[in-house]
MIMIPA-651900 format. One record per atom (N, C-alpha, C, O, CB): x, y, z; residue in three letters; atom name. Coordinates in pm, 1 decimal, m for minus. Glycine has a CB too. Layout:
<sites>
         xx         yy         zz   res   atom
          X          Y          Z   ALA     CA
...
</sites>
This chain:
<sites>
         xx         yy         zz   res   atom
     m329.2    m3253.4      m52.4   UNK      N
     m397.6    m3148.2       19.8   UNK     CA
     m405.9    m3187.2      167.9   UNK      C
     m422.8    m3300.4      213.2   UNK      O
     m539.2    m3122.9      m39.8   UNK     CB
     m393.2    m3090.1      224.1   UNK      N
     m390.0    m3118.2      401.5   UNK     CA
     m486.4    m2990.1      464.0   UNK      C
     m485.7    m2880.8      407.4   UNK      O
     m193.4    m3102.5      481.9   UNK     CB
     m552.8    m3010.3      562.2   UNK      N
     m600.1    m2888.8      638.6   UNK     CA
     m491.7    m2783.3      686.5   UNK      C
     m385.0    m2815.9      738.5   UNK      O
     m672.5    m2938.4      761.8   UNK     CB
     m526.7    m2670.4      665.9   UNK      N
     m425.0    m2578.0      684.5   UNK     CA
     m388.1    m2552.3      844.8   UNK      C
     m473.9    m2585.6      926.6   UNK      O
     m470.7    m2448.5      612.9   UNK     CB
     m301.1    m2511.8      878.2   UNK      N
     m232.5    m2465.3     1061.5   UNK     CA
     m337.0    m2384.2     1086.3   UNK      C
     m424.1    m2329.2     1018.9   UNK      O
      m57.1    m2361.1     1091.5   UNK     CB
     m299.8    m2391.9     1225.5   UNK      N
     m379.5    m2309.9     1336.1   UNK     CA
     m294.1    m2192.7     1324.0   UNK      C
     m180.5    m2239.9     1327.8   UNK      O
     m389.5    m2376.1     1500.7   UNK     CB
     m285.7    m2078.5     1312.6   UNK      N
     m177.9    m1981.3     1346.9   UNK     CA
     m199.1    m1907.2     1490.3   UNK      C
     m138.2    m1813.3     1541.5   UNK      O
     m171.7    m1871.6     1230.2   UNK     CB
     m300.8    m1979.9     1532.2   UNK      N
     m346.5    m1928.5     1707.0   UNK     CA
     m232.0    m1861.8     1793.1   UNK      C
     m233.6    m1748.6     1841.4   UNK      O
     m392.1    m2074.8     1811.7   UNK     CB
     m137.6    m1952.1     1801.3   UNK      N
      m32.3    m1981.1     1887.2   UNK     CA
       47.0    m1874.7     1876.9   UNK      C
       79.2    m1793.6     1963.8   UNK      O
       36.1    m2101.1     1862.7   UNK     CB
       89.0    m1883.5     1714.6   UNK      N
      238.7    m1769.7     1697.0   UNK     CA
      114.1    m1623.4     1671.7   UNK      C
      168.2    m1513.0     1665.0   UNK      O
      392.9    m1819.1     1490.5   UNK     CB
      m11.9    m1625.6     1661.3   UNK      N
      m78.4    m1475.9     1650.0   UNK     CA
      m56.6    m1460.2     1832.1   UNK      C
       m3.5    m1351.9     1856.7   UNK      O
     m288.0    m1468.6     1570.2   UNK     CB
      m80.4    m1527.9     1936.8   UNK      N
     m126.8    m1472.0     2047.7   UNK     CA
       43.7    m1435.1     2096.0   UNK      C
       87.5    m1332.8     2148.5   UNK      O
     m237.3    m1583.3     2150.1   UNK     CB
      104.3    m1541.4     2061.6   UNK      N
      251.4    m1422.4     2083.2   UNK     CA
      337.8    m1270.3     2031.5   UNK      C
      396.3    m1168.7     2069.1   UNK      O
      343.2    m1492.2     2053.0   UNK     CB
      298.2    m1338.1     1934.1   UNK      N
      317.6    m1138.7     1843.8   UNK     CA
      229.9    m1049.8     1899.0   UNK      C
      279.0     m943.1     1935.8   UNK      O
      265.1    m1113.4     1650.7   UNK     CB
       91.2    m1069.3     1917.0   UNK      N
       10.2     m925.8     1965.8   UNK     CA
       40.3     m956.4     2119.8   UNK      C
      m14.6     m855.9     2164.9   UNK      O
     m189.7     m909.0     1921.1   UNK     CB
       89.7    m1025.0     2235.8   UNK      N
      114.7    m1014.0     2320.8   UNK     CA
      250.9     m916.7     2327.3   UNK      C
      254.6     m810.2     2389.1   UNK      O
      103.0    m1127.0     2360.1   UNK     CB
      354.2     m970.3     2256.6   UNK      N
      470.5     m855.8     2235.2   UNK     CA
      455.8     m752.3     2197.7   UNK      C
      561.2     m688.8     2202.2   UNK      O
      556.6     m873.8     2163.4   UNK     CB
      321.1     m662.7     2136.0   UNK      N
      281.5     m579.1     2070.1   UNK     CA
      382.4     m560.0     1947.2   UNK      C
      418.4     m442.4     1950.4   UNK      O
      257.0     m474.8     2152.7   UNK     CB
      429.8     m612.4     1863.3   UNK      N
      479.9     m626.2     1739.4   UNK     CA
      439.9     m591.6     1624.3   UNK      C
      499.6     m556.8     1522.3   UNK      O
      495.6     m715.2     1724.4   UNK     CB
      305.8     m607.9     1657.2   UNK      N
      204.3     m634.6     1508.6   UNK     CA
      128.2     m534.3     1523.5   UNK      C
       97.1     m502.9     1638.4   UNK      O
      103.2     m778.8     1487.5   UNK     CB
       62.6     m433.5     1375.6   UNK      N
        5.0     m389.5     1334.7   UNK     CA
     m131.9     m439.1     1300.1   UNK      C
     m240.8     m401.7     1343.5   UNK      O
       67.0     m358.7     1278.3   UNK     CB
     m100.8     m536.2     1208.1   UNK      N
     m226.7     m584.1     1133.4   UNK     CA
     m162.7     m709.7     1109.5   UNK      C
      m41.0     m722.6     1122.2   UNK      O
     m284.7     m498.1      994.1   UNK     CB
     m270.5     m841.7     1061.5   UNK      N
     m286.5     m948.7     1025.2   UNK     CA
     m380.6     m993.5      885.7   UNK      C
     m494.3     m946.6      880.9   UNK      O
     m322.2     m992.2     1134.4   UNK     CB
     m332.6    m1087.7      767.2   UNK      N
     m388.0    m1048.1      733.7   UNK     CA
     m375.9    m1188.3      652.8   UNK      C
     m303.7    m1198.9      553.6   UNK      O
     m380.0     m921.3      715.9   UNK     CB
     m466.2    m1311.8      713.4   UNK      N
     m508.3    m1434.1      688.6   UNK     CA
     m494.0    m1456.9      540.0   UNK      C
     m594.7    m1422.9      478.0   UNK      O
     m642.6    m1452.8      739.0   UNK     CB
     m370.4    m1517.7      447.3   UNK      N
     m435.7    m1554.1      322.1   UNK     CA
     m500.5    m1655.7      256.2   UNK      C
     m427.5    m1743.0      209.1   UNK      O
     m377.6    m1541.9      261.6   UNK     CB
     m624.2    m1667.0      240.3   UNK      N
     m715.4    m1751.8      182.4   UNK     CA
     m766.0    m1725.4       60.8   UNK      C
     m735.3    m1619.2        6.6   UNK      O
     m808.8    m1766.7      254.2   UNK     CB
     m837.0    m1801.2        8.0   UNK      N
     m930.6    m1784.2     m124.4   UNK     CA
     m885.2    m1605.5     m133.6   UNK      C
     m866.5    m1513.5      m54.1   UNK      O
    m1145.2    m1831.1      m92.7   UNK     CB
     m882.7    m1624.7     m264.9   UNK      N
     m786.2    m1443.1     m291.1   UNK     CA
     m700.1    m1394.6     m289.6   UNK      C
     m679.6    m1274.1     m304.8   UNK      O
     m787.0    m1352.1     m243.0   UNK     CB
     m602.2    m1508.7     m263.6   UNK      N
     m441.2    m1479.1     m237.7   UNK     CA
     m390.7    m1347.5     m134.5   UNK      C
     m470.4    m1327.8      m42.8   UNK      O
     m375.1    m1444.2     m393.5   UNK     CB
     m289.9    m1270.4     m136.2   UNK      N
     m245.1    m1169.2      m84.6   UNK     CA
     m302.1    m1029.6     m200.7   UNK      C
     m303.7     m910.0     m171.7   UNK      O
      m78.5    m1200.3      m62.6   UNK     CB
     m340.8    m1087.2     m321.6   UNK      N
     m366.6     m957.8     m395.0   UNK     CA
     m548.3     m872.6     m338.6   UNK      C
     m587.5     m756.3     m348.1   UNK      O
     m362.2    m1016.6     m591.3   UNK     CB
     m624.3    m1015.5     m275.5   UNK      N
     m749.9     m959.8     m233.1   UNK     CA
     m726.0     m952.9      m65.3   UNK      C
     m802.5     m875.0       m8.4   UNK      O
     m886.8    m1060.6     m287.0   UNK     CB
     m642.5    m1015.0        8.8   UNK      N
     m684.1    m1036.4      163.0   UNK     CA
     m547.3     m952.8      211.2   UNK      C
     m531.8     m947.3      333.2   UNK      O
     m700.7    m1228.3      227.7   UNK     CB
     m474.2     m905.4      150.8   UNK      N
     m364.1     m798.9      231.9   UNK     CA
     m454.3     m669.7      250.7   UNK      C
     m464.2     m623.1      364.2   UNK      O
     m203.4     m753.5      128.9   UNK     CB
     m543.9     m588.6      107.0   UNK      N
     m538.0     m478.6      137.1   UNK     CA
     m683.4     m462.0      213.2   UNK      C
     m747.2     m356.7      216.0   UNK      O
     m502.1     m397.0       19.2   UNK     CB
     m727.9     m600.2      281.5   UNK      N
     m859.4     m606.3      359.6   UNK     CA
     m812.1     m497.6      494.7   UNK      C
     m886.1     m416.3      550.0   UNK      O
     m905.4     m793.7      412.6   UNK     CB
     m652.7     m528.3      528.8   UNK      N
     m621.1     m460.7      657.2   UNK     CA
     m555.3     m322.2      627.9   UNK      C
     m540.7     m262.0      734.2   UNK      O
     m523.4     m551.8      746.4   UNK     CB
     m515.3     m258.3      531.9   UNK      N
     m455.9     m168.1      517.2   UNK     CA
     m550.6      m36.0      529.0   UNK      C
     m659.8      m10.1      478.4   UNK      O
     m388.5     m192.4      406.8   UNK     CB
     m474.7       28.9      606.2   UNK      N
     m565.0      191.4      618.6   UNK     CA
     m574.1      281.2      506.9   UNK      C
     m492.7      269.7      415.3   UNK      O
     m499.3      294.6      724.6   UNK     CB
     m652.4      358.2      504.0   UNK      N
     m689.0      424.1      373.0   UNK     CA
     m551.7      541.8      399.8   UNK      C
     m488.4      575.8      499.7   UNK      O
     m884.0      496.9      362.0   UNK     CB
     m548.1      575.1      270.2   UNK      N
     m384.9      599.8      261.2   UNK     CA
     m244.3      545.5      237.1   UNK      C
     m134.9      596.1      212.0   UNK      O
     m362.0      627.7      341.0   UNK     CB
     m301.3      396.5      258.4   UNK      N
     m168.6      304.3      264.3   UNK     CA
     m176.1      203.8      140.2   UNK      C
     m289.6      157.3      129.4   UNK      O
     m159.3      210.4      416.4   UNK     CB
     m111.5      170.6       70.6   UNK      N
      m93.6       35.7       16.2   UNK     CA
       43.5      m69.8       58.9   UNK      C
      124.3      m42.7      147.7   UNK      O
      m90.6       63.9     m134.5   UNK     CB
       46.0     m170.2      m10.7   UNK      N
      169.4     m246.6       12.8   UNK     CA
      190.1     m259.1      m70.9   UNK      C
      115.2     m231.9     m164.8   UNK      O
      189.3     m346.2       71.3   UNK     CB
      368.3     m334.8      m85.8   UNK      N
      471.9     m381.6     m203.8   UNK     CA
      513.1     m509.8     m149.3   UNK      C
      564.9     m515.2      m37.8   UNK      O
      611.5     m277.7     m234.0   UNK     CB
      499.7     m581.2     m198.2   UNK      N
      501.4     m738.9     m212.8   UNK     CA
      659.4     m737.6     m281.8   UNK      C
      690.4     m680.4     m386.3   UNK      O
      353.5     m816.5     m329.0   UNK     CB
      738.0     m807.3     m204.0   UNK      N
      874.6     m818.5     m316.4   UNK     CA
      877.9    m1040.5     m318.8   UNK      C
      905.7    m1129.6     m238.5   UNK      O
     1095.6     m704.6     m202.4   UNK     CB
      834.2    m1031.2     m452.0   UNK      N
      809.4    m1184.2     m482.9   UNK     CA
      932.6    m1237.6     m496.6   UNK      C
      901.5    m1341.9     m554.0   UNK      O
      726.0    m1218.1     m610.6   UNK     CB
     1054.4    m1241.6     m485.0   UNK      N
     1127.7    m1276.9     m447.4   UNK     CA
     1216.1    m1298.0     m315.0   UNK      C
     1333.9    m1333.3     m317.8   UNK      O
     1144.1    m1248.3     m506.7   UNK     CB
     1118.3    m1262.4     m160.7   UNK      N
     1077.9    m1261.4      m63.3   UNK     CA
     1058.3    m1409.8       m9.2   UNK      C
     1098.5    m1431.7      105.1   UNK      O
      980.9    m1182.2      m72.4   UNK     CB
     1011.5    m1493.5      m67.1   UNK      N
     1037.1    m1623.3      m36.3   UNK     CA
     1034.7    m1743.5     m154.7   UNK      C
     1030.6    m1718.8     m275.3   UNK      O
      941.7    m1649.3       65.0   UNK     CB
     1038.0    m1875.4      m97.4   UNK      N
     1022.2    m1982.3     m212.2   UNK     CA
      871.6    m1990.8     m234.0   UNK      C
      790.7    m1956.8     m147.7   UNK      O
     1086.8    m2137.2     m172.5   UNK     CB
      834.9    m2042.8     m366.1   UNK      N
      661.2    m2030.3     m369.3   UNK     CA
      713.0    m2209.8     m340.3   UNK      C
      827.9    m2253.0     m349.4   UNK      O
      535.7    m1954.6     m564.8   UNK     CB
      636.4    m2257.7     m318.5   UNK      N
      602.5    m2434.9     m316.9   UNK     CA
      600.5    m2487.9     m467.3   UNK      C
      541.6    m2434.2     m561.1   UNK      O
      428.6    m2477.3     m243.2   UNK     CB
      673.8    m2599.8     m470.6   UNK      N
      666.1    m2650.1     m617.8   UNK     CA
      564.5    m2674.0     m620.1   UNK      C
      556.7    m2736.7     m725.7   UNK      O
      736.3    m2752.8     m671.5   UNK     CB
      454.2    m2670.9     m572.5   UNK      N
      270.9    m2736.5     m611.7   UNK     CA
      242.3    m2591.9     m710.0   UNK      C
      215.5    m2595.2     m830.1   UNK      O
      111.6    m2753.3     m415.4   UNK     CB
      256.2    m2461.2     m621.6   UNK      N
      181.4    m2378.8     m736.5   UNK     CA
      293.0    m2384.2     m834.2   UNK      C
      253.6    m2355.1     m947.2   UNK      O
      129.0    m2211.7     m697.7   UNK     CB
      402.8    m2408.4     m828.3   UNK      N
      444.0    m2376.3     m952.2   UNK     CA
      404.5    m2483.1    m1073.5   UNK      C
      416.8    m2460.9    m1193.9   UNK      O
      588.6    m2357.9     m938.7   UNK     CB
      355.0    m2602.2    m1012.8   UNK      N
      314.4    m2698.1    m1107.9   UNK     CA
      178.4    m2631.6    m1141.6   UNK      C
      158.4    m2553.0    m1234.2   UNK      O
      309.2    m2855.9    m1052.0   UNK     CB
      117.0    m2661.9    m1079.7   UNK      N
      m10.5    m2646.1    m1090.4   UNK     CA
      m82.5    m2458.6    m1225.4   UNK      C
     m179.8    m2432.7    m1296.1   UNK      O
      m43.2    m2642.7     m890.9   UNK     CB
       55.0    m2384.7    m1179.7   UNK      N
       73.3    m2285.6    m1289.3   UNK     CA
       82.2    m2328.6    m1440.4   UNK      C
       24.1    m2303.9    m1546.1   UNK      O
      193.7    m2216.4    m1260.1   UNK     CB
      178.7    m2400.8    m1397.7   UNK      N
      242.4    m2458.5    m1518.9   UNK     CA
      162.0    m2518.4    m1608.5   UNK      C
      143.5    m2491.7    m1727.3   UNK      O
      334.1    m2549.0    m1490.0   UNK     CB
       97.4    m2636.4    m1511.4   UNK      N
      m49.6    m2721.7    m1577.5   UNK     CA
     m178.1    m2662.9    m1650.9   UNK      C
     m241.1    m2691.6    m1752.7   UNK      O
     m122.9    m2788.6    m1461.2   UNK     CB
     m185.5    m2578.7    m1562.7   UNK      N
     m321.7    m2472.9    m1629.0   UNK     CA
     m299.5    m2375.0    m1677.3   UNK      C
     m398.2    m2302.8    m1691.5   UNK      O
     m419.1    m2418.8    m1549.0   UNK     CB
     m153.7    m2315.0    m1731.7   UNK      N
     m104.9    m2252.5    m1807.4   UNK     CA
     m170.4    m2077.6    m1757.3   UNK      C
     m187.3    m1985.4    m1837.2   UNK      O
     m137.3    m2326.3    m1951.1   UNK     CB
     m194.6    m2072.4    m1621.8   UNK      N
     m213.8    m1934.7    m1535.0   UNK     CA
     m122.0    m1863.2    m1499.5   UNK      C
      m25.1    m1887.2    m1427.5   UNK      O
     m266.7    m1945.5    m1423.2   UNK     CB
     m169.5    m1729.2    m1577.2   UNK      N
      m78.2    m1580.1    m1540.9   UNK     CA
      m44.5    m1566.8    m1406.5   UNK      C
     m123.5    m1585.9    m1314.0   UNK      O
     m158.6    m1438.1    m1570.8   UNK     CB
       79.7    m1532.2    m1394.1   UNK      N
      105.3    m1442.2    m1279.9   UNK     CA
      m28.3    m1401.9    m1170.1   UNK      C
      m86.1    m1465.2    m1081.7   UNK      O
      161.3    m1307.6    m1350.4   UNK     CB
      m38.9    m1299.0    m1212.0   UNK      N
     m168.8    m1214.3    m1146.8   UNK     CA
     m255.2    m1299.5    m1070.7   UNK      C
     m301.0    m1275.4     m959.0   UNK      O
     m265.9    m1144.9    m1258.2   UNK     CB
     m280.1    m1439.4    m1167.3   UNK      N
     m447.8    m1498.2    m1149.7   UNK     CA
     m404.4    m1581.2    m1052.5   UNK      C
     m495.4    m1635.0     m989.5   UNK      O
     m541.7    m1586.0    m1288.3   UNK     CB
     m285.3    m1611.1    m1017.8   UNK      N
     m187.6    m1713.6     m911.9   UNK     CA
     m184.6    m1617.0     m834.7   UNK      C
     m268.4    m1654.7     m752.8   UNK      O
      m27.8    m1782.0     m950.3   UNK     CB
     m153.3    m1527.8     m802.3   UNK      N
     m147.9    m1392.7     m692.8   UNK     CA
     m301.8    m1370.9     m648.2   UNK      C
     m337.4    m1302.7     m552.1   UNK      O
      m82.7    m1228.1     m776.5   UNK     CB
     m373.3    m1431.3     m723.2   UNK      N
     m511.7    m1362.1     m688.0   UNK     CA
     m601.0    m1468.2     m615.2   UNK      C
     m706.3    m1442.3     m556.9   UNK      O
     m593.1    m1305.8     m829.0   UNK     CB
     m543.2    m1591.8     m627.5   UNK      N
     m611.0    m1699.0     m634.4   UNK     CA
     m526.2    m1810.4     m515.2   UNK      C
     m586.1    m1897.4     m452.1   UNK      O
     m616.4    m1743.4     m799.9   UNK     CB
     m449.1    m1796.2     m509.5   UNK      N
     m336.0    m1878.8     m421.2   UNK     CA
     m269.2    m1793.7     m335.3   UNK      C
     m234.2    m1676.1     m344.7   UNK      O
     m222.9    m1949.5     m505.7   UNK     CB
     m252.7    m1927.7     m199.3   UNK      N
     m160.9    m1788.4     m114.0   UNK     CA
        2.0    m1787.3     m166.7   UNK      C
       94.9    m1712.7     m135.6   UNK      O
     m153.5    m1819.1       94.6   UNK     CB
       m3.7    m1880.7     m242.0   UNK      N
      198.3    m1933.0     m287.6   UNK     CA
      256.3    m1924.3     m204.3   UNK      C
      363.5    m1863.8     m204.9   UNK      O
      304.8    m1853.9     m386.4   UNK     CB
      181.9    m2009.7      m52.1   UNK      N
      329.2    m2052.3       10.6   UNK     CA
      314.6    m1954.1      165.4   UNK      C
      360.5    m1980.9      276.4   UNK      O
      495.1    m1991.4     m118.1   UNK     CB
      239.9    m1844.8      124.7   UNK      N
      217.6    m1747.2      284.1   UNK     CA
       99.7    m1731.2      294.4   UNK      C
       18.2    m1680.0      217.7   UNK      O
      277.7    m1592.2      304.1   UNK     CB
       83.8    m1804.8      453.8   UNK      N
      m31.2    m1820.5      500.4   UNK     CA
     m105.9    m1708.4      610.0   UNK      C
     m218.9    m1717.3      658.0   UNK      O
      m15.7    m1943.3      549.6   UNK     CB
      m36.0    m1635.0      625.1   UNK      N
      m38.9    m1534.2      730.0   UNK     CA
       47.0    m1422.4      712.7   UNK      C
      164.1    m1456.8      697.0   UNK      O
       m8.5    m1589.6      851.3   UNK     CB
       26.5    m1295.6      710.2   UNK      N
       97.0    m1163.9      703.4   UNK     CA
       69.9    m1116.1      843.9   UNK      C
      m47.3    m1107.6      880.5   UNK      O
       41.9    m1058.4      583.1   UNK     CB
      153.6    m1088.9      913.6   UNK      N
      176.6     m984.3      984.0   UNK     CA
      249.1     m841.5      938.5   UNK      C
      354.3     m824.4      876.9   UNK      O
      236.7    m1038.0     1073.6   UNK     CB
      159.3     m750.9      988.7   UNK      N
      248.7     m588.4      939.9   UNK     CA
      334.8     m571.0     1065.9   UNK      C
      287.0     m619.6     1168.4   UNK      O
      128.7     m415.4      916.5   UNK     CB
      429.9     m522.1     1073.3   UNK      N
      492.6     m550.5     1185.7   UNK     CA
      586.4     m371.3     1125.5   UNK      C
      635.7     m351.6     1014.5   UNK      O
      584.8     m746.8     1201.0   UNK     CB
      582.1     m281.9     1232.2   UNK      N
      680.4     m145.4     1211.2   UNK     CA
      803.4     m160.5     1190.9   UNK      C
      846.8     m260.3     1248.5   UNK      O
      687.8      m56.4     1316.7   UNK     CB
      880.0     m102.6     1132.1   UNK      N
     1033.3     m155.4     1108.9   UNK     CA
     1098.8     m158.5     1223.2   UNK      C
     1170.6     m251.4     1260.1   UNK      O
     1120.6      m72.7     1016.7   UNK     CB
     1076.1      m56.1     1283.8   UNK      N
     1131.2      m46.9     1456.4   UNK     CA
     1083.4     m151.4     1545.7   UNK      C
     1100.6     m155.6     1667.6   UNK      O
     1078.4       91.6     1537.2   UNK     CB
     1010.4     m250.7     1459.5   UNK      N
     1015.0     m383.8     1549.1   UNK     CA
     1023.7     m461.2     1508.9   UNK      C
     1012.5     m552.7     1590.5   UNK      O
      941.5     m423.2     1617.1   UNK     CB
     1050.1     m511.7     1358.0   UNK      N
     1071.2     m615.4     1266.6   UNK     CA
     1218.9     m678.7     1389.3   UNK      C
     1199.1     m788.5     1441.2   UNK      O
     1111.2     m546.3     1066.8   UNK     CB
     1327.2     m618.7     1417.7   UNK      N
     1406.7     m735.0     1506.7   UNK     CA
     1329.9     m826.8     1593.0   UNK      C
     1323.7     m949.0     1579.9   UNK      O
     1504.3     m671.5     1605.2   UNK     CB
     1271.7     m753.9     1683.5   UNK      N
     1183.8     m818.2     1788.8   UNK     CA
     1150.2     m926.7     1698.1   UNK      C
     1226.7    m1022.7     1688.6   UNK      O
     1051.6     m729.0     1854.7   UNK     CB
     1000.1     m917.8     1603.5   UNK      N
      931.8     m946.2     1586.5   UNK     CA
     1005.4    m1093.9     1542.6   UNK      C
      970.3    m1199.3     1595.7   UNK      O
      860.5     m857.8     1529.6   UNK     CB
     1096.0    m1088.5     1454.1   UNK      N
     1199.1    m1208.6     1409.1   UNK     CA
     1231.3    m1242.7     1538.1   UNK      C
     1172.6    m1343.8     1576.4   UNK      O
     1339.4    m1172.5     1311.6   UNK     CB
     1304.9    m1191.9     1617.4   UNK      N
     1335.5    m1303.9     1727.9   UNK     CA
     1298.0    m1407.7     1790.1   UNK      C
     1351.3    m1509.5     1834.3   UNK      O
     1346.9    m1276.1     1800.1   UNK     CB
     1116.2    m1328.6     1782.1   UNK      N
     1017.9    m1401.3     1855.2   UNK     CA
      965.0    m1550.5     1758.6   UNK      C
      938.4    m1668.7     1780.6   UNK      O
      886.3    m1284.1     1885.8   UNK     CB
      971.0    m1460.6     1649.4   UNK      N
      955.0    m1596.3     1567.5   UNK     CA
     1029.7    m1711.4     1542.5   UNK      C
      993.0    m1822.9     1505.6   UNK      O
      940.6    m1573.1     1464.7   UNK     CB
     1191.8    m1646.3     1580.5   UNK      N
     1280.3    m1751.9     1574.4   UNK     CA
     1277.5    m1836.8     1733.9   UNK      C
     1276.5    m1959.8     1737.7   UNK      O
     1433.4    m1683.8     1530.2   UNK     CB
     1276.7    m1782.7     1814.1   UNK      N
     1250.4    m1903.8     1902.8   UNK     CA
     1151.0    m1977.5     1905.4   UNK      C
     1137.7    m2074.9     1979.4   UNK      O
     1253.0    m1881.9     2010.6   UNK     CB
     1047.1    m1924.7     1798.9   UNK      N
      927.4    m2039.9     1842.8   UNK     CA
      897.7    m2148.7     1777.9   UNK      C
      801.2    m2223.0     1795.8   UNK      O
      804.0    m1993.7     1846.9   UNK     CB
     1024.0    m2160.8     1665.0   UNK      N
     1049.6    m2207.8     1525.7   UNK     CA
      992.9    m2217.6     1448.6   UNK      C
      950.9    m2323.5     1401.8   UNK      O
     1081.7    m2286.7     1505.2   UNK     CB
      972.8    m2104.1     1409.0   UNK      N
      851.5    m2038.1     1295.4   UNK     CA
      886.6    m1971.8     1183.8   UNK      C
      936.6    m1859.4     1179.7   UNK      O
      762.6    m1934.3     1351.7   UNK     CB
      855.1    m2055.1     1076.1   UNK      N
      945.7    m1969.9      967.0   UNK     CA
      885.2    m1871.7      904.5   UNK      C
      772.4    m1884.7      857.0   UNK      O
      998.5    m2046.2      856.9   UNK     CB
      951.1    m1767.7      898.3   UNK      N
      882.6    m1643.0      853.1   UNK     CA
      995.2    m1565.5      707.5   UNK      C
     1100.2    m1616.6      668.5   UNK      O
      868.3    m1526.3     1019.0   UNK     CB
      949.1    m1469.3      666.8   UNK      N
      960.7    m1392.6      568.4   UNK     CA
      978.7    m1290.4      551.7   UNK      C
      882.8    m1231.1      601.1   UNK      O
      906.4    m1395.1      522.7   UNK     CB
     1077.3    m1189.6      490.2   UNK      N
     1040.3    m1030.5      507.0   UNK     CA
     1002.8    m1030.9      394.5   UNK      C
     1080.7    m1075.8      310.5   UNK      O
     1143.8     m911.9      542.3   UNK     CB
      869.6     m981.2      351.2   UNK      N
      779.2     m978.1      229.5   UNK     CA
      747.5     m864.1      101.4   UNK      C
      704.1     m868.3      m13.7   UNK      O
      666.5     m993.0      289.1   UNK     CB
      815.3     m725.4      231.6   UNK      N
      774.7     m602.5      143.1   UNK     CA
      739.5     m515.2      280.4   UNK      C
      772.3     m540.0      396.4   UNK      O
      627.4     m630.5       14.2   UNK     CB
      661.5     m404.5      227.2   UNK      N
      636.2     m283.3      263.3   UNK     CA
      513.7     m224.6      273.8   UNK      C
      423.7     m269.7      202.9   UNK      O
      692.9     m222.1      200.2   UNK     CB
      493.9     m144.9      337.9   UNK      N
      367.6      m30.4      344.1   UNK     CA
      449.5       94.5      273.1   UNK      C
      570.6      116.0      276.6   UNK      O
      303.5       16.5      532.4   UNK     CB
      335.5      176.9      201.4   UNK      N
      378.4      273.6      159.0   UNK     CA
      256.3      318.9      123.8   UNK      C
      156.6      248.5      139.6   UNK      O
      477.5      265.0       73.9   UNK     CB
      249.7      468.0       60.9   UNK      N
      136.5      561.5       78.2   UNK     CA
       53.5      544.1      m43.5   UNK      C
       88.0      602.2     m146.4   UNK      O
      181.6      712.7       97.1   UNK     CB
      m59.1      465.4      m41.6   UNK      N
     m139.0      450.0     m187.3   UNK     CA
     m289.0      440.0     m165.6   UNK      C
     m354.1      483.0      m70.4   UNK      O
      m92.8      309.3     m273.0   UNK     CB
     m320.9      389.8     m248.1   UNK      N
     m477.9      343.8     m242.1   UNK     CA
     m530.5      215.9     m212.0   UNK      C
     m621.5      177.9     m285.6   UNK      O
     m535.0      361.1     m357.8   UNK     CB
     m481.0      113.8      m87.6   UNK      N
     m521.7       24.1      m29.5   UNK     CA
     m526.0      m71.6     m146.0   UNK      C
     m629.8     m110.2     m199.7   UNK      O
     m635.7       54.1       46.1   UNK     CB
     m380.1     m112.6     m186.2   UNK      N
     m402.3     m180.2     m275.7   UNK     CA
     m229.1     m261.4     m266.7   UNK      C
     m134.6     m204.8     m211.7   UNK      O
     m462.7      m85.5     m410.2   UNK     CB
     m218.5     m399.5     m332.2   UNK      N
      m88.9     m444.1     m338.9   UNK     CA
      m48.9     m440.2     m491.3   UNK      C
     m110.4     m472.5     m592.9   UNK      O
      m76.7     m585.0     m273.7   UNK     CB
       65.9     m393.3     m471.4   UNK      N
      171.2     m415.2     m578.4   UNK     CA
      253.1     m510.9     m533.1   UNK      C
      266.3     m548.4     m416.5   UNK      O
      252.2     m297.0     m615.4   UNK     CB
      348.7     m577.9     m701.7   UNK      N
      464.8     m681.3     m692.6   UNK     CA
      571.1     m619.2     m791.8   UNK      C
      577.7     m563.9     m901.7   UNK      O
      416.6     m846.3     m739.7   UNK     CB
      648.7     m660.8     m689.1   UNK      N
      820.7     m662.7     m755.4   UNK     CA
      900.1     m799.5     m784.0   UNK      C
     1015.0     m796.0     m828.3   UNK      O
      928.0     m587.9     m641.4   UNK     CB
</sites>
């Protein structure tokens, strides 16, 4: 276990580029409780879990305590520590910026029209 990053740095460059929509810190609650903290009423998201690598820790640690899907989604960030919503008409930008700052990032999924809530694929 280690103290987690500052994301100070790469947040004050994205909302300086105006890139970003929303932010949306994952802690205690995974992405299934702290994504739809930022989403506007009307909106939900789609999580496509094959979007990145999870860390072999949760996958052990799944494994060990023999925890569903869901309760690992609900409970862990698996690996993403920070969401930015970013418009598609700026997702290039938004990657660029991240790639020079050598910041590894993710395309994760989507907004789409629901009840402030995440789904997975």
């Amino acid at each position: 276990m280690r103290t987690h990053r500052s994301y100070l740095s790469i947040i004050r460059k994205l909302t300086a580029a105006g890139v970003v929509r929303g932010m949306a810190h994952i802690t205690g609650g995974g992405i299934t409780e702290n994504l739809p903290r930022i989403l506007p009423r009307g909106t939900a998201a789609v999580v496509d879990l094959a979007g990145w690598t999870v860390p072999p820790l949760f996958e052990h640690l799944q494994h060990l305590g023999n925890v569903e899907q869901d309760e690992m989604l609900r409970t862990f960030n698996m690996g993403i520590g920070l969401i930015a919503v970013v418009p598609a008409e700026q997702v290039k930008k938004a990657k660029a910026l991240l790639d020079r700052a050598n910041e590894r990032h993710h395309l994760i999924g989507r907004i789409i029209r629901g009840d402030r809530r995440v789904t997975y694929n």
